[in-house]
DOVOBA-407016 format. One line per field, with one value per residue (C-alpha): residue in three letters; x, y, z; residue number from 1. Coordinates in Angstrom, 2 decimals, decimal comma, always signed. Layout:
% residues N
aa = [ALA  ...] .
c1 = [X  ...] .
c2 = [Y  ...] .
c3 = [Z  ...] .
i = [NUM  ...] .
This chain:
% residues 242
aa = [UNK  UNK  UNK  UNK  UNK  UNK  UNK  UNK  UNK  UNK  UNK  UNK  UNK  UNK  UNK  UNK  UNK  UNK  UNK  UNK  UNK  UNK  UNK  UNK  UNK  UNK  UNK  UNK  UNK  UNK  UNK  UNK  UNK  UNK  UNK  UNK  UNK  UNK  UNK  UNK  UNK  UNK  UNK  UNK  UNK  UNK  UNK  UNK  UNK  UNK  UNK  UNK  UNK  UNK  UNK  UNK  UNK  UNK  UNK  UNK  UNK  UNK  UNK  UNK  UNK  UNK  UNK  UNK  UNK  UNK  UNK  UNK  UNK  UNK  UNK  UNK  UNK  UNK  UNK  UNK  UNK  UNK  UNK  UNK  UNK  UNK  UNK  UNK  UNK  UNK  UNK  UNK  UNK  UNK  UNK  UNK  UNK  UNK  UNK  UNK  UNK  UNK  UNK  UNK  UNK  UNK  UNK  UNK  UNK  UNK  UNK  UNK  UNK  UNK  UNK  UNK  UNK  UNK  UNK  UNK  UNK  UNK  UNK  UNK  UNK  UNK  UNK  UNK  UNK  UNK  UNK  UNK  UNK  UNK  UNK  UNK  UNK  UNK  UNK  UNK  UNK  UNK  UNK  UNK  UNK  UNK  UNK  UNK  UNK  UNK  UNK  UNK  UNK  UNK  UNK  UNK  UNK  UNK  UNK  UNK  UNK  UNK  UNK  UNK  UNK  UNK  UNK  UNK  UNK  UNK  UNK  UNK  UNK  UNK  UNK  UNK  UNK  UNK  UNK  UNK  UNK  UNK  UNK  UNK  UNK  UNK  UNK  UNK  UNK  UNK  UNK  UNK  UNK  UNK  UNK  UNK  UNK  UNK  UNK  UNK  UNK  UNK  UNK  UNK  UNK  UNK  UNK  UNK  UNK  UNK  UNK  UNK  UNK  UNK  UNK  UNK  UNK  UNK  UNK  UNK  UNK  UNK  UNK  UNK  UNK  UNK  UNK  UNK  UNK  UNK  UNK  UNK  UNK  UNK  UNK  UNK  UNK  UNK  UNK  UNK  UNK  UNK] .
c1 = [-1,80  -3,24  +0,54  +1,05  -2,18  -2,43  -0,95  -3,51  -5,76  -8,78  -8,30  -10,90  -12,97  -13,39  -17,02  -18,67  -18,08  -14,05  -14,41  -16,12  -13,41  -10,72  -11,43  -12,34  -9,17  -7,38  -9,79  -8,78  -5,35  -5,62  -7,99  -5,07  -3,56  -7,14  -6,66  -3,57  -5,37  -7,25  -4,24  -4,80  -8,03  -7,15  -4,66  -7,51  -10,39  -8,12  -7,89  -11,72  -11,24  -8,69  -10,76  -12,92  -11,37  -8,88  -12,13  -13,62  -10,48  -9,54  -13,16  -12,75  -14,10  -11,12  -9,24  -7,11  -4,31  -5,05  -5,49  -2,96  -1,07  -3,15  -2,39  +1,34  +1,62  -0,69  +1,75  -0,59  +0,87  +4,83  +6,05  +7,07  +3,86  +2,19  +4,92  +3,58  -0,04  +0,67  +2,09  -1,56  -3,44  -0,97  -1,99  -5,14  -5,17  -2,73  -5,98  -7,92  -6,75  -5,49  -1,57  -1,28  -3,54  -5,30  -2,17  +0,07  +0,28  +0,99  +0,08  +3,20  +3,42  -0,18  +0,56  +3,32  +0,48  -2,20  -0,59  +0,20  -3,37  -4,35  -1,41  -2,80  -5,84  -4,73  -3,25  -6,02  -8,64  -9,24  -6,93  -8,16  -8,69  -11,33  -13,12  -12,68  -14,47  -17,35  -17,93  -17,80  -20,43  -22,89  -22,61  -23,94  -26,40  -29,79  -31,57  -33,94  -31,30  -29,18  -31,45  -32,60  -28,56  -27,86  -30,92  -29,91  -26,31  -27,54  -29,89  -26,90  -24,94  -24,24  -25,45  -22,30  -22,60  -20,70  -23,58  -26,75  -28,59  -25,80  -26,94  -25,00  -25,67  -28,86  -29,90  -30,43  -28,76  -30,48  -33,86  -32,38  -31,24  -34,90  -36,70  -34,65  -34,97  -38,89  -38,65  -36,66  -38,88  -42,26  -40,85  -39,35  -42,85  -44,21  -43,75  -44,24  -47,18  -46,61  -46,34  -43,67  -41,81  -41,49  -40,24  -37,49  -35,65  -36,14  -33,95  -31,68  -30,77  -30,01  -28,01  -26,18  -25,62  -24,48  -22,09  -19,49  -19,41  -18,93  -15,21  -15,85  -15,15  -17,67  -20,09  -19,26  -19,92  -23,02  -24,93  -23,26  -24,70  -27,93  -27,64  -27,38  -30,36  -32,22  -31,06  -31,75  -35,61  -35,64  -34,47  -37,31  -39,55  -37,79  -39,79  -37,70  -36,78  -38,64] .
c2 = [-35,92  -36,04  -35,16  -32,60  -30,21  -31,83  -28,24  -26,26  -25,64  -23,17  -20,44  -19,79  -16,83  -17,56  -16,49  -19,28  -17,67  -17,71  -21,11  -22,45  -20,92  -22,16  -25,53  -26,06  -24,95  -27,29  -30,12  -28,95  -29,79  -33,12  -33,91  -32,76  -36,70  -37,11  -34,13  -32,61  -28,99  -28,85  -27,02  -24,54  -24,05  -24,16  -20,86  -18,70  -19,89  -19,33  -15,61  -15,11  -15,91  -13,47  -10,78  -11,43  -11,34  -7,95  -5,67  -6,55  -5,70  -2,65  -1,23  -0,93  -2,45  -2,64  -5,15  -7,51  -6,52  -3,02  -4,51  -6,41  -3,39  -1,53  -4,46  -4,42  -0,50  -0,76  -3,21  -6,10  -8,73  -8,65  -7,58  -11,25  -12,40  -9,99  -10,59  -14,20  -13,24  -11,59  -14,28  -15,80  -12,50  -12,65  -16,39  -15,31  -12,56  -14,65  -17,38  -14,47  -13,30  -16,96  -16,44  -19,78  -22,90  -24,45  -26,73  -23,47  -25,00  -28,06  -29,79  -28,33  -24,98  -24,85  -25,61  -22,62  -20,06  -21,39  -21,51  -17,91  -17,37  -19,26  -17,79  -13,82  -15,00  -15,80  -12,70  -10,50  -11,87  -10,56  -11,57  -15,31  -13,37  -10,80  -13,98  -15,65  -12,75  -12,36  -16,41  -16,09  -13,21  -15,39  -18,15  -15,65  -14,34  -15,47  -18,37  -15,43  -13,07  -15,70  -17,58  -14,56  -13,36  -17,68  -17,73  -14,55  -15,89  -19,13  -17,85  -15,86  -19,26  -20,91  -24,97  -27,19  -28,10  -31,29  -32,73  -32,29  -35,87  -36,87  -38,90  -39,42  -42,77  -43,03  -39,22  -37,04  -33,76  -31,41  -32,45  -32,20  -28,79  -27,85  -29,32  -27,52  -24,28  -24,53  -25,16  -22,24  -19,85  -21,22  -20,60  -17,08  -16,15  -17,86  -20,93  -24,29  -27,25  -30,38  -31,85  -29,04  -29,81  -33,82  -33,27  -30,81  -33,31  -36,08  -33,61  -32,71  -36,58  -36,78  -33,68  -34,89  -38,68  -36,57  -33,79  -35,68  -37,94  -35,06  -34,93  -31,44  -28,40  -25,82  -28,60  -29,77  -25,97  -25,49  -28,48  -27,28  -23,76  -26,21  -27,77  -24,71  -23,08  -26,64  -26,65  -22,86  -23,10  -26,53  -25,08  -22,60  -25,93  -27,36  -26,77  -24,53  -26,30  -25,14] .
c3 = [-4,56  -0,89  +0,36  -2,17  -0,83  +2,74  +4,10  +1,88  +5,23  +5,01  +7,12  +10,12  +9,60  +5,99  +4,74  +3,19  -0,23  +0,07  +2,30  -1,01  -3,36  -1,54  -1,37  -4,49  -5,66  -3,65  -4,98  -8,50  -7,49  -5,64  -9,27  -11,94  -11,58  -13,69  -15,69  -16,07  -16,63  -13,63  -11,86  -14,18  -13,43  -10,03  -9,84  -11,61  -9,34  -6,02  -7,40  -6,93  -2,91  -3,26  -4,90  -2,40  +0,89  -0,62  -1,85  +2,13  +3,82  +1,65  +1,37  -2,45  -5,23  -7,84  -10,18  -8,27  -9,80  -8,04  -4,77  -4,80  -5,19  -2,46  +0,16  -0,33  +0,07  +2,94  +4,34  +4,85  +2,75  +2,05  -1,19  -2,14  -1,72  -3,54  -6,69  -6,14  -6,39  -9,38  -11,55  -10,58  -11,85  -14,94  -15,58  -15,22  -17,98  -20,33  -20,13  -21,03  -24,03  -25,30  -25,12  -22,98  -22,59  -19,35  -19,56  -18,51  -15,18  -13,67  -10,33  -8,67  -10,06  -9,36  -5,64  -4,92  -6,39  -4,36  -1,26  -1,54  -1,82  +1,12  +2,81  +1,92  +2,92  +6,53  +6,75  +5,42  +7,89  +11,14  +13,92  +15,31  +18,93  +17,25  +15,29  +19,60  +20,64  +17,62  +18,71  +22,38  +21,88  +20,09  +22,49  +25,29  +23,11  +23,84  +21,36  +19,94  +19,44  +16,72  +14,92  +12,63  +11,64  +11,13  +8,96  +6,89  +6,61  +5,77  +2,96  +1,16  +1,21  -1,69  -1,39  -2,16  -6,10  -5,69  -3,06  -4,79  -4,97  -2,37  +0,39  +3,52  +5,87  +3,82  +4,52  +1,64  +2,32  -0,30  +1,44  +4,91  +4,12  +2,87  +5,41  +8,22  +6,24  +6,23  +9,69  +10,48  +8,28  +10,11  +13,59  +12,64  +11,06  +13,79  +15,74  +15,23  +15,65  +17,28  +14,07  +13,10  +16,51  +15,55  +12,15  +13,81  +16,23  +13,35  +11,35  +14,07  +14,34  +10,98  +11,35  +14,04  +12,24  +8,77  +9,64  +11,43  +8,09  +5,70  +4,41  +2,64  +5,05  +3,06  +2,88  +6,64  +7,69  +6,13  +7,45  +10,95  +10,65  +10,27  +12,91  +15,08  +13,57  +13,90  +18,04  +18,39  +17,13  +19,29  +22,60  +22,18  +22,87  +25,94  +28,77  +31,85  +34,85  +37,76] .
i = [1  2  3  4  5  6  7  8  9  10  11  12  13  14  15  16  17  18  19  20  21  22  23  24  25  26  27  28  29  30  31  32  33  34  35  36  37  38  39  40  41  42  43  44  45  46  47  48  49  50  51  52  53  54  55  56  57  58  59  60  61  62  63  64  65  66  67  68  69  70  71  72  73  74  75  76  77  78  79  80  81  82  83  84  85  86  87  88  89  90  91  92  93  94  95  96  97  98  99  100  101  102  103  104  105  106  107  108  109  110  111  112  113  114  115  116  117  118  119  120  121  122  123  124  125  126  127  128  129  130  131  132  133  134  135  136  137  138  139  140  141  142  143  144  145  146  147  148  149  150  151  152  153  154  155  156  157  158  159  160  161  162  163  164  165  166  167  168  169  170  171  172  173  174  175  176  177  178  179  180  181  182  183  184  185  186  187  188  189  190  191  192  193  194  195  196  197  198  199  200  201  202  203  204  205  206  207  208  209  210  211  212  213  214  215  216  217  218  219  220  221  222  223  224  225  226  227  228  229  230  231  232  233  234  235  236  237  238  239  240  241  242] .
């Protein structure tokens, strides 16, 4: 099962959202050899990344089946893909109104309609140079001038279901991820104590001990995205050499 979805690779520039939607899809796939239906399951979840990332890119809020349509006059996706996309939104609708099962599917017809998914995906994202750029820019940018758009992003962002009461080399991440989110809030409305400063490199240790040993990508980016808050607020502490 590994094999069969090892070239099901998440896109960069993914929001966490479609990141999240993606890979769980996958995961549904890899998991059919436990339950045959999961690949079901996993063709009508893929379709909300897709929802997702075609109602951004096309500025409209529609069905699917309409942007599909939309995306293959515009010319962004080729025809065949979008015929492929379709069978998904069909599947999707048959569920629906109970003219097939969640066994409709199996692990390898599951795989052709998610890769075509993961495949619009890549194409409906912005080109990898303009996501260069966006990063290169917020490497420049001054420690003040990120931490408050991280810590918005990071508040829309869904935690990772499958890690609650997970712990990771002995560190629990749910309480990492709400200590270094207190932390963040008191410096932005703020600034820290002594005490405050102490707790924050104890968490950036564990941080830096944790996300290396993560083997989800969503879950692996959002304990990265706190670990850049976490060093942003801490560089704000570092005395400047003189």
């Amino acid at each position: 099962m590994d094999a069969l979805v090892a070239d099901l690779v998440l896109p960069g520039g993914a929001s966490m959202y479609v990141m999240s939607a993606m890979e769980t899809s996958r995961e549904l796939i890899r998991h059919s050899y436990y339950r045959y239906e999961f690949a079901t399951v996993a063709v009508t979840h893929s379709l909300m990344a897709l929802e997702l990332v075609l109602a951004e890119r096309l500025a409209v809020n529609e069905p699917v089946q309409d942007l599909i349509e939309r995306a293959a006059v515009a010319g962004l996706i080729p025809a065949e893909l979008a015929a492929e996309l379709d069978r998904s939104r069909l599947l999707r609708d048959e569920l629906t109104q109970g003219t097939v099962t969640s066994a409709a599917v199996g692990p390898v017809g599951a795989i052709t309609m998610v890769r075509a998914v993961f495949n619009a995906v890549s194409l409906l994202l912005p080109p990898a140079s303009a996501v260069d750029m966006a990063a290169v820019y917020m490497n420049r940018a001054q420690p003040e001038g990120r931490l408050a758009p991280l810590w918005e992003e990071h508040r829309r962002a869904l935690y990772p279901d499958s890690f609650r009461g997970i712990d990771v080399d002995g560190v629990e991440l749910i309480l990492l991820d709400a200590d270094v989110a207190g932390l963040v809030q008191r410096e932005l409305n703020g600034g820290l104590d002594d005490s405050g400063i102490a707790v924050l490199w104890a968490c950036i240790a564990d941080l830096d001990k944790v996300v290396p040993l993560i083997n989800s990508e969503y879950c692996a980016s959002y304990f990265s995205r706190l670990r850049t808050m976490a060093r942003l607020v801490a560089a704000r502490y570092i005395p400047t050499a003189t």
